[in-house]
N, C-alpha and C positions, 0 to 999 in steps of 0.2 A: 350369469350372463343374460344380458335382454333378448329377449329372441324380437327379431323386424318385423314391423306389419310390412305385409303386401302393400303393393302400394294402391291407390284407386282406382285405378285402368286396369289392373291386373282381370278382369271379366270381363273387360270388352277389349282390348286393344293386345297384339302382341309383341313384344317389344328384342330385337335380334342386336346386339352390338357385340361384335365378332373379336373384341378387342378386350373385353373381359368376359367370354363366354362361360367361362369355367367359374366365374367368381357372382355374378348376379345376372341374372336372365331377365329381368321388369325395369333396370334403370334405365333412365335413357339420360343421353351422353352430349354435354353441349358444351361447346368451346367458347369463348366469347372471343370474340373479334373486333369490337369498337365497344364504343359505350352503350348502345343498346341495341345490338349485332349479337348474331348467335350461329355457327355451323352448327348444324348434326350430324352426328356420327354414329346415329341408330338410327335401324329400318324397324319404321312402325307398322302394323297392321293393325286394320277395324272390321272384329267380327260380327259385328250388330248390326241393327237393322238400321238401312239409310235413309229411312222415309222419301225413297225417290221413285215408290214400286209402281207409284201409278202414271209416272213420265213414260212409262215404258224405255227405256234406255238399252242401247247393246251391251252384249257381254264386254265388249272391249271397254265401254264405260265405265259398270261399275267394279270390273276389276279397276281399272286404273286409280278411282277416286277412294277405294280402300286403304292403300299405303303411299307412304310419304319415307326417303331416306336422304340419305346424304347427298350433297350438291354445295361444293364450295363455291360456286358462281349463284346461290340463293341465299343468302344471308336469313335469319328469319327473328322479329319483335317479339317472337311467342304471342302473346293475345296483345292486340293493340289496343291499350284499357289507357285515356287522357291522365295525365298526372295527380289533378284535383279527383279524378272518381276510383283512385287507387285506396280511397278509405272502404269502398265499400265493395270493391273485387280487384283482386290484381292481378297480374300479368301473366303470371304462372298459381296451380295447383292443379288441380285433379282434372282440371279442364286442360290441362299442358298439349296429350297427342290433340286433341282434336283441333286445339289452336294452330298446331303443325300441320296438319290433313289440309285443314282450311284455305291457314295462309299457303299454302302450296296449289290448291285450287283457283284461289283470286289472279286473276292477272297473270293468268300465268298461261303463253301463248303456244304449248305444246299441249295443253289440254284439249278433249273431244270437242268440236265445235256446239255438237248440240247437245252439252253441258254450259247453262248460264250462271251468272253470280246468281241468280232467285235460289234458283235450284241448290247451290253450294252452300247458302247459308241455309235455307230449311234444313239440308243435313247436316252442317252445324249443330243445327239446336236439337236433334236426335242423338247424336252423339254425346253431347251435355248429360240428356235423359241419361245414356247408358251407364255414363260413371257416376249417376245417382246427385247431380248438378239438383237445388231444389228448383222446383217447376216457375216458380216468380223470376228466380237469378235466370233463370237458361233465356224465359221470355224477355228480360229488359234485357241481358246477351244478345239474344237474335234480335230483339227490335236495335239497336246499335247497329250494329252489322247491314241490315236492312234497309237503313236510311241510309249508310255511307253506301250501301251499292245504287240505290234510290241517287243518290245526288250526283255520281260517275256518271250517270246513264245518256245525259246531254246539259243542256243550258237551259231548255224548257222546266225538266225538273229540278235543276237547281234552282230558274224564279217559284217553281211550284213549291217547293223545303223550304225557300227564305218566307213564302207569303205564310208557311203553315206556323213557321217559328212563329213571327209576328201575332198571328190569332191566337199561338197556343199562351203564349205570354198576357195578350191579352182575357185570355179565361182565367188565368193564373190570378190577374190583377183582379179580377171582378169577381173570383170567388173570396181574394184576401178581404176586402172592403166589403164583400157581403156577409163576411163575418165579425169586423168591426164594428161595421153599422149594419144591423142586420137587414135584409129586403130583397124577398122574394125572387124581385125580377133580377138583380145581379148575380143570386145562388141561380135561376134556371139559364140565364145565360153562361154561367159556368160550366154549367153541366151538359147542354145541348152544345156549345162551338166546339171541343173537340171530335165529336163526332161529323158535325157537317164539316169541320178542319180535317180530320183524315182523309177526306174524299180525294183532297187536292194529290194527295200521293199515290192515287192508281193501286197500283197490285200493294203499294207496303202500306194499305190502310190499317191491316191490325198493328202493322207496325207500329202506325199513328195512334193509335188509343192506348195501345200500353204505353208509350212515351210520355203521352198526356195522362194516364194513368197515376206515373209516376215520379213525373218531376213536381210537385209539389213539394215531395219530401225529399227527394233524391236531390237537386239543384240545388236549395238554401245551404244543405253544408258543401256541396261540391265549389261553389261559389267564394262561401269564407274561405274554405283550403286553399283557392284560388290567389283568393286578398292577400291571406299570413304569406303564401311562398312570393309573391308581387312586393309584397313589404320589405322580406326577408332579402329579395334581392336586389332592391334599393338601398337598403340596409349594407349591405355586403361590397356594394361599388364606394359609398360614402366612407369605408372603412379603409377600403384598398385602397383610396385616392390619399388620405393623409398617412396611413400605419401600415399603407402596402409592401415596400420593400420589406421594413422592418418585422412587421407581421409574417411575412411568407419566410424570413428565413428562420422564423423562432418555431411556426409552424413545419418546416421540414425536418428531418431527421440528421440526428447529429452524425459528421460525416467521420469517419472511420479515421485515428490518426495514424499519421507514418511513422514506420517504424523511426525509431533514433537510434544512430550506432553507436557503438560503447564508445566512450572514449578511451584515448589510448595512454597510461599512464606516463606525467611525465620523467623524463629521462633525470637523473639524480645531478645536481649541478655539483659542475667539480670545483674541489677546493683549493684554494690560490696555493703555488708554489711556498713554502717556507725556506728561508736560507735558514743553513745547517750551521751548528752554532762553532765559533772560532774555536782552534786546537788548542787548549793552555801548553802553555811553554814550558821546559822540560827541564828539570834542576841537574844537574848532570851530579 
């Protein structure tokens, strides 16, 4: 018999689902409800440290922001990771409670007032730390996270995110060509506009640099996966429109057939009358 690894949370996070208590104490339990909808049906707790110690926060805070349970009027995405960037971290693992803690933090209007998204994602990315997340993955985590609360915040920082997109692309373009064609002056502009580009996003400026960081290499494939699944479902309308019908029903499963009753043997047909044959006459 294989004996289970623990699972990765098992050190930091505690995991209570009252519905197999006697059978595993670390899973945690989700039902799916739509196509990418999820109940919980485990009460998690975070016993690590929240990196929130110098907000000073009440008690009543950082009890609250420790656990996350069941709420069938909260549906939750687990980590909300883009389709195209699922090659390189996806929706669930090791990161799964703290995706839960999280999403249950964001937007969510029974929380402590002076608990902000800044604050929710920095412990975020402590949490990441706790279940041993490597330090690169947790930081382009938290910068993700950072800029989506960065862009909520009003319509000022959303012109501020579009103007930074634009420069960061543009450093992008001018470090590509200053490697083609080599020249100084478009490697040092590559290198100095992410940093003066961060500026434009206020408090998620590291935000900004790790991003710029690492979409050089992060974006070229996120990009192609973008194209093939764009392709594929171009592909998949052109398919349905001529071999649709026909397609969909070769594709379903064959449907179950009805019984047939026995038939019922037929009855023996009867044999025609024969007249009996004349008496011969009697010789006396």
């Amino acid at each position: 018999m294989v004996e289970k690894k623990p699972p990765p949370w098992k050190s930091a996070f505690t995991v209570e689902t009252p519905a197999v208590a006697a059978t595993n104490h670390d899973a945690i339990w989700l039902a799916q409800v739509s196509r990418d909808k999820f109940d919980l049906h485990s009460t998690i707790h975070y016993r690590g440290d929240t990196g929130l110690d110098k907000f000073n926060l009440s008690e009543e805070t950082n009890t609250f922001i420790r656990s996350v349970g069941p709420d069938p009027h909260d549906p939750t995405d687990l980590a909300s990771v883009p389709g195209p960037l699922r090659w390189f971290m996806n929706s669930y693992g090791a990161h799964t409670p703290a995706a839960l803690i999280h999403d249950r933090l964001i937007g969510n209007k029974a929380r402590p007032p002076e608990l902000t998204d800044q604050m929710a994602d920095r412990y975020f990315r402590f949490m990441l730390e706790s279940v041993n997340v490597s330090w690169l993955s947790r930081w382009i985590m938290w910068a993700g996270i950072a800029l989506r609360s960065r862009f909520a915040t009003s319509w000022f920082c959303k012109l501020a995110l579009g103007l930074w997109v634009i420069l960061a692309f543009c450093g992008m373009a001018s470090l590509a060509v200053a490697i083609i064609r080599p020249s100084w002056i478009l490697f040092g502009i590559a290198i100095v506009l992410p940093f003066v580009a961060a500026l434009l996003l206020g408090p998620a400026y590291r935000a900004g640099l790790v991003a710029a960081l690492v979409a050089p290499w992060l974006l070229p494939p996120s990009v192609l996966a973008a194209a093939g699944y764009l392709f594929y479902l171009v592909l998949e309308k052109i398919i349905g429109i001529f071999a649709g019908p026909k397609l969909t029903l070769r594709l379903q499963p064959d449907a179950p057939e009805k019984p047939v009753a026995p038939k019922k043997p037929a009855a023996p047909a009867e044999r025609p009358a024969t007249a009996e044959p004349a008496a011969e006459p009697q010789i006396a």
